[in-house]
NUROFI-717974 format. One record per residue (C-alpha): residue number from 1; x negated, y negated, z negated; residue in three letters. Coordinates in Angstrom, 1 decimal. Last residue first. Example, Ala and Ser with C-alpha at 12.3 -4.5 7.8 and 13.67 -1.06 7.14 Angstrom:
<pts>
PT num     xx     yy     zz residu
PT   2  -13.7    1.1   -7.1    SER
PT   1  -12.3    4.5   -7.8    ALA
</pts>
This chain:
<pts>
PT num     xx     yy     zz residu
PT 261 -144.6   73.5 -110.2    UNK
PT 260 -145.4   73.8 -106.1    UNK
PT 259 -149.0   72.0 -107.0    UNK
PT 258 -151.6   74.0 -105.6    UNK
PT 257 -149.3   75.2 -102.5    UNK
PT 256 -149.2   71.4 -101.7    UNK
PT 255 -153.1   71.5 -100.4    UNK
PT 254 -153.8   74.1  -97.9    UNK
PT 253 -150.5   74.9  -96.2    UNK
PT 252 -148.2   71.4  -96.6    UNK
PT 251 -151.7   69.2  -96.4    UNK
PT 250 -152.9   71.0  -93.5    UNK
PT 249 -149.6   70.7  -91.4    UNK
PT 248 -148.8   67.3  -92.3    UNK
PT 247 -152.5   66.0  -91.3    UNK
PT 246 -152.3   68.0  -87.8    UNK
PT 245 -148.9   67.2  -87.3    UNK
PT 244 -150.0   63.6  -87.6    UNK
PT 243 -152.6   63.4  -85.2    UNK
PT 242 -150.2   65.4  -83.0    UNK
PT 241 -148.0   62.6  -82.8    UNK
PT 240 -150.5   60.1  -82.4    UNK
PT 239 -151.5   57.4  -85.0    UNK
PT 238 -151.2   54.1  -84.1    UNK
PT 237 -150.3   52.3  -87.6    UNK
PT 236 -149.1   54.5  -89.8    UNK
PT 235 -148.4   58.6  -90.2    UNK
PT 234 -148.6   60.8  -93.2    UNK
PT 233 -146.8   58.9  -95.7    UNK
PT 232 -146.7   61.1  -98.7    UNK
PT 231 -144.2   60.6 -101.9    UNK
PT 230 -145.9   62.4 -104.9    UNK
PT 229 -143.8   63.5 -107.6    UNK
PT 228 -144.8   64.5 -111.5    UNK
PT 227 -146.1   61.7 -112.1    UNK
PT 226 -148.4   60.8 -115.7    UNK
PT 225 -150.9   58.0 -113.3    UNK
PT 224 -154.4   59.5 -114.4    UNK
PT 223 -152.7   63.0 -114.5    UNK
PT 222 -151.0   63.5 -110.9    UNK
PT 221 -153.4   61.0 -109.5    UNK
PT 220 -156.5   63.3 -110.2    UNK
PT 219 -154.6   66.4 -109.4    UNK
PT 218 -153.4   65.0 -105.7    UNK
PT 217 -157.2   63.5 -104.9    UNK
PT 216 -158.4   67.3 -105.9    UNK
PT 215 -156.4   68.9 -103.2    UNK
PT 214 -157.2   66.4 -101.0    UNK
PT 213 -160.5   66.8 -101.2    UNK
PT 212 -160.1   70.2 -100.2    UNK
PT 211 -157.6   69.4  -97.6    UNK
PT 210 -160.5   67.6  -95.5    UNK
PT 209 -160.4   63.8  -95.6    UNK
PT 208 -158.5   60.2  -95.8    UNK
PT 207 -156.8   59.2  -98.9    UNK
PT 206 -155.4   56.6 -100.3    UNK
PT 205 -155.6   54.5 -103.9    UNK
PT 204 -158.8   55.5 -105.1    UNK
PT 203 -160.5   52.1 -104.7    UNK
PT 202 -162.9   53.8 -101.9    UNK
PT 201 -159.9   55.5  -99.7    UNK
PT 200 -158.9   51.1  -99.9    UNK
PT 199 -161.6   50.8  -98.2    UNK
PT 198 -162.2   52.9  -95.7    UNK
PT 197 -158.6   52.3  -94.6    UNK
PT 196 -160.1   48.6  -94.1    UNK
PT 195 -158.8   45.3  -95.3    UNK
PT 194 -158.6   46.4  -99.2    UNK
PT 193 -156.3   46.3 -102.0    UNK
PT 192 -153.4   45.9  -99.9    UNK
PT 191 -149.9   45.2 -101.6    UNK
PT 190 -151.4   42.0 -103.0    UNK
PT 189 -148.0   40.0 -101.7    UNK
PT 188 -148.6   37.6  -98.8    UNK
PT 187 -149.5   33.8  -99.0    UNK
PT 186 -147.2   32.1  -96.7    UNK
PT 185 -148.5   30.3  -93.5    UNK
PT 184 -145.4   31.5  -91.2    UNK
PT 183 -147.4   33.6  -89.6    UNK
PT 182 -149.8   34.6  -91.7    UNK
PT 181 -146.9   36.1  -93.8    UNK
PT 180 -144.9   37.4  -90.5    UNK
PT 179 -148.3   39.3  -88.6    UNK
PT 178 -149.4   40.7  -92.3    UNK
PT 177 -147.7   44.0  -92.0    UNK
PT 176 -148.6   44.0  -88.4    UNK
PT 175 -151.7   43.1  -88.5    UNK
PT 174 -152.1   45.9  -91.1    UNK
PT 173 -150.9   49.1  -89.4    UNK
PT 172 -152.6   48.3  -86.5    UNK
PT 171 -156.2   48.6  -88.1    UNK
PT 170 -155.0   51.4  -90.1    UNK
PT 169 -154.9   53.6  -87.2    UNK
PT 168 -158.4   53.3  -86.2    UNK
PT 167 -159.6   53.4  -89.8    UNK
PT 166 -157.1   56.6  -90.4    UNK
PT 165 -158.6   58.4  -87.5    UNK
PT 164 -161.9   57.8  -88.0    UNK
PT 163 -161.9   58.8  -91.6    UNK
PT 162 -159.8   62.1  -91.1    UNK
PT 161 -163.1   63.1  -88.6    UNK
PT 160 -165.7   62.2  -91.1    UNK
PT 159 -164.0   64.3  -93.6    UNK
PT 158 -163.5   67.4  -91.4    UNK
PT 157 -160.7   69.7  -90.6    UNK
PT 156 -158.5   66.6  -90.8    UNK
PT 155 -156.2   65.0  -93.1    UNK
PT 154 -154.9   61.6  -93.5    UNK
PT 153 -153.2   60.2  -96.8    UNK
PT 152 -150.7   57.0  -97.7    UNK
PT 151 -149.5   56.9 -100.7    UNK
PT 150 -146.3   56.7 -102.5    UNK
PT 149 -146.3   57.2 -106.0    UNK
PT 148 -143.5   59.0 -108.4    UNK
PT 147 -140.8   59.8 -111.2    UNK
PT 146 -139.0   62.3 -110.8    UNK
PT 145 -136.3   62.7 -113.1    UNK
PT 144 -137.1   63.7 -116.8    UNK
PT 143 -134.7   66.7 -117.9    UNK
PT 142 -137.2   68.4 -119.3    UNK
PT 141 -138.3   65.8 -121.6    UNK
PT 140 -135.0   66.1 -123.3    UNK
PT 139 -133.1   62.8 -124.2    UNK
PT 138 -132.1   60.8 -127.2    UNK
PT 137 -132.0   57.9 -125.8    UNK
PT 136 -135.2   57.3 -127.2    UNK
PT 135 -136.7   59.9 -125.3    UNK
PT 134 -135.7   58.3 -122.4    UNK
PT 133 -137.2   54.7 -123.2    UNK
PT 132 -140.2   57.0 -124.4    UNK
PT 131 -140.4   58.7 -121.1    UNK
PT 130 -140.5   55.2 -119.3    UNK
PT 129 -142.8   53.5 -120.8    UNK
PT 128 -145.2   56.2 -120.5    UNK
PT 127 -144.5   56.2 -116.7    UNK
PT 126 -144.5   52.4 -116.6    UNK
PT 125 -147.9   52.4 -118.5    UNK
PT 124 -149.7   55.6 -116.5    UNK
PT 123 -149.0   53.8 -113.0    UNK
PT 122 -151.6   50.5 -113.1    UNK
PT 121 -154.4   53.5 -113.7    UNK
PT 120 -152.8   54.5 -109.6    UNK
PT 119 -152.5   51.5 -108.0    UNK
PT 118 -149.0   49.8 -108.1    UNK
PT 117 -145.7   50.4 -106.8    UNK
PT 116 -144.6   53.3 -109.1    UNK
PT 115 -141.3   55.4 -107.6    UNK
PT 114 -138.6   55.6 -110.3    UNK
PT 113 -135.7   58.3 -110.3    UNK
PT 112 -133.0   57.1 -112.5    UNK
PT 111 -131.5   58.0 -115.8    UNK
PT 110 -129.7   54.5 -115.9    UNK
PT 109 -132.0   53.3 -118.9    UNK
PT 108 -135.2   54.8 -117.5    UNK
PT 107 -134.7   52.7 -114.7    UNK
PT 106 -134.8   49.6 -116.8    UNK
PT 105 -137.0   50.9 -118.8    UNK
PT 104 -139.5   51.2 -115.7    UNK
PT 103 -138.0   48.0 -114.3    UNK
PT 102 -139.3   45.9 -117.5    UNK
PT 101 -142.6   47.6 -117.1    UNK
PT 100 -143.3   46.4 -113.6    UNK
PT  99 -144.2   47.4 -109.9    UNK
PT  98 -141.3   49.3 -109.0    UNK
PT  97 -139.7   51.0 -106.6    UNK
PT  96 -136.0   52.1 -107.4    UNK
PT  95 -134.5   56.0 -106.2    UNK
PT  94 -130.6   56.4 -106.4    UNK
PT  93 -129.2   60.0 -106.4    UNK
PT  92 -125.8   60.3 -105.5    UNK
PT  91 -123.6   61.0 -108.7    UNK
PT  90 -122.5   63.4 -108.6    UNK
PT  89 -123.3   64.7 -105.3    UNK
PT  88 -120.9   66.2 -102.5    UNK
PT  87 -120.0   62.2 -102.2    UNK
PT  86 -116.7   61.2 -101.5    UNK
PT  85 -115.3   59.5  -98.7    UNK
PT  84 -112.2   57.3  -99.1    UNK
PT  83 -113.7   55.1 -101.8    UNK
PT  82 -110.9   53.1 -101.8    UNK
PT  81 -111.6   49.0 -102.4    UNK
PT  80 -109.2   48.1 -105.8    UNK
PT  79 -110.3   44.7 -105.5    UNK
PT  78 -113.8   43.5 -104.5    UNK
PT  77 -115.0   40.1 -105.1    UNK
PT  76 -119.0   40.2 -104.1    UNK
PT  75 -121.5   36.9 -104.1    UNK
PT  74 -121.1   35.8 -107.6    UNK
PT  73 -119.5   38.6 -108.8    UNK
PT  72 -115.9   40.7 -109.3    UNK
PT  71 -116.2   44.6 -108.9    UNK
PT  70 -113.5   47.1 -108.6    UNK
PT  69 -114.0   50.2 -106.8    UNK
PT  68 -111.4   52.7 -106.0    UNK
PT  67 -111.5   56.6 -106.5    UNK
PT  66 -114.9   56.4 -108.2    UNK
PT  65 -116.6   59.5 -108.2    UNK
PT  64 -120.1   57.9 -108.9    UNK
PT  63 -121.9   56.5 -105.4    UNK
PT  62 -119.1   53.4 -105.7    UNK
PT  61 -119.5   52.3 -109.2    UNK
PT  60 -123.5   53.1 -108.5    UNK
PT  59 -122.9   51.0 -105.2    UNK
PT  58 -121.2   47.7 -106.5    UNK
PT  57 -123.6   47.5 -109.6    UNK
PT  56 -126.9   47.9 -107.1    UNK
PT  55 -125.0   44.7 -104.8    UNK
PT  54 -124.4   42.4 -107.8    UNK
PT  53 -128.0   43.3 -109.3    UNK
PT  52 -129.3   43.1 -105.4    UNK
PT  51 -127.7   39.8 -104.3    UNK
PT  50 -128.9   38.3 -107.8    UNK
PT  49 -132.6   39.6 -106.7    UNK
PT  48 -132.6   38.1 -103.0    UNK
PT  47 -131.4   34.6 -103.9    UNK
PT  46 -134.8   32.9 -104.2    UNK
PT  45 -135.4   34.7 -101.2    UNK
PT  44 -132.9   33.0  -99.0    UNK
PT  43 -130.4   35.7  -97.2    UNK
PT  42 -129.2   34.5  -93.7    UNK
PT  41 -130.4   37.2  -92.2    UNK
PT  40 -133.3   35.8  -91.0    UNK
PT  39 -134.4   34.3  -94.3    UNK
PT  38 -134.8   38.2  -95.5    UNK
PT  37 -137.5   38.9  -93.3    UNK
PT  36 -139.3   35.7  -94.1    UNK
PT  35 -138.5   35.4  -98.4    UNK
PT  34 -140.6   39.2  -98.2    UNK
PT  33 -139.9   42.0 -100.8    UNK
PT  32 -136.9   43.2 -100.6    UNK
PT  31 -134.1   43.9 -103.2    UNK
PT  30 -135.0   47.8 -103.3    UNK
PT  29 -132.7   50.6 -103.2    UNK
PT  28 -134.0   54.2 -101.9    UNK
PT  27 -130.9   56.9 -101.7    UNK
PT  26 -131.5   60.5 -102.1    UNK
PT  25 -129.0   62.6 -100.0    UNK
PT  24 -129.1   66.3 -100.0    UNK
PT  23 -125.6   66.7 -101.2    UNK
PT  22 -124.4   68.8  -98.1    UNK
PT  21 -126.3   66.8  -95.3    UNK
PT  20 -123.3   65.7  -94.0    UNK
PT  19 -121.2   65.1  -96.7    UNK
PT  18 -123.8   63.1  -98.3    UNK
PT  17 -124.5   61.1  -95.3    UNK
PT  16 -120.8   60.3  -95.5    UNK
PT  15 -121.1   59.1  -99.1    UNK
PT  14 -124.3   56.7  -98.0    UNK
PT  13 -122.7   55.1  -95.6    UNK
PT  12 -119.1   54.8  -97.1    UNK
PT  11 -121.3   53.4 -100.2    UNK
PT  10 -123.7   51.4  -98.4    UNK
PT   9 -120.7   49.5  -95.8    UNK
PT   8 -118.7   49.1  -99.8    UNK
PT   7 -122.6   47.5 -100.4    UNK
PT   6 -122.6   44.6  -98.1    UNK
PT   5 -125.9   44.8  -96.3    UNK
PT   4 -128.7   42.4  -96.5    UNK
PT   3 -129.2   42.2 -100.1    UNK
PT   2 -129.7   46.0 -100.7    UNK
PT   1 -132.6   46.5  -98.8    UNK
</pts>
């Protein structure tokens, strides 16, 4: 959350990370999404998405080579700051969640990778969007960064037995994500599309079952949403640690192998 750090902290952060992991790094950005957590550190909302244009231009000078970095803002007046530590990468990967079409081109734009925020048929419009921003550029479809969902998926053996886990779990998993909002009385983003885990596995937009349901969940969001990279949360809420190997284990054996390309 890039507001709520000062980015020459991100970029020695972020290159040392780099070093260490030999150029393995990818790096999520995001301005934040709730006024509440933010107002505690002294960041207002309304302020949020200035802080994290200034902050985002800081860290690409700063993620890219740069010997120094040079940057003179609203919020950040930075003079000649060394960029001691480089990054194995160049440059370091940046990843941007999105839930709009103006973000898509913007992402395409800067050649970055773009994870889709929205429910799945809400997904093939930024993706298209995107591509044809890059293609205009005069770029080659190969070289397409990923561009991706994030959902959350539970699998067991059996169907019935995924489904109780992931309702028990989800439970949890949603009081707290609401516990600030209601709270402080403030009407919460739509991020949910349902109050149960049961439910929102009926919209399409999660999953909960055996892997070979699974198998055919991946395919149908692959092509209704254009992705070609899926970002899986396998744990939420209260699940238990061997709850979750269980899910991780059959989705890496019995479902990825499918889609390796």
């Amino acid at each position: 959350i890039l507001p709520l750090y000062h980015p020459m902290r991100v970029i020695e952060e972020a290159c040392t990370l780099d070093q260490l992991t030999g150029g393995r790094l990818d790096l999520g950005v995001g301005r934040g999404i709730s006024p509440i957590e933010t107002g505690f550190h002294g960041v207002p909302g309304e302020e949020t998405q200035e802080r994290f244009d200034e902050a985002f231009a800081v860290l690409r000078l700063g993620l890219s080579g740069a010997a120094s970095v040079d940057f003179h803002g609203k919020y950040y007046d930075i003079t000649n700051a060394p960029v001691v530590t480089q990054p194995v990468q160049d440059p370091v990967p940046l990843w941007y969640g999105t839930r709009t079409l103006e973000k898509a081109l913007w992402c395409a734009r800067l050649g970055m990778p773009m994870m889709a925020l929205v429910p799945s048929p809400a997904v093939r419009p930024l993706t298209d969007a995107y591509r044809a921003e890059w293609a205009s550029l005069g770029r080659a479809e190969a070289d397409v960064p990923p561009l991706g969902i994030t959902r959350s998926v539970v699998v067991a053996p059996t169907n019935e037995e995924a489904m109780k886990i992931a309702n028990r779990a989800f439970t949890g998993f949603v009081a707290n994500f609401e516990s600030l909002w209601k709270r402080y009385d403030l009407p919460h983003p739509p991020v949910l599309p349902a109050d149960t885990y049961e439910g929102i596995h009926a919209t399409g937009h999660f999953y909960a079952g055996d892997p070979a349901g699974a198998r055919d969940w991946v395919a149908h969001h692959r092509d209704v949403g254009g992705i070609n990279y899926v970002a899986i949360e396998l744990a939420f809420g209260d699940m238990t640690f061997d709850e979750t190997r269980q899910s991780a284990e059959l989705f890496a054996t019995e479902v990825m192998p499918a889609f390796r390309h």
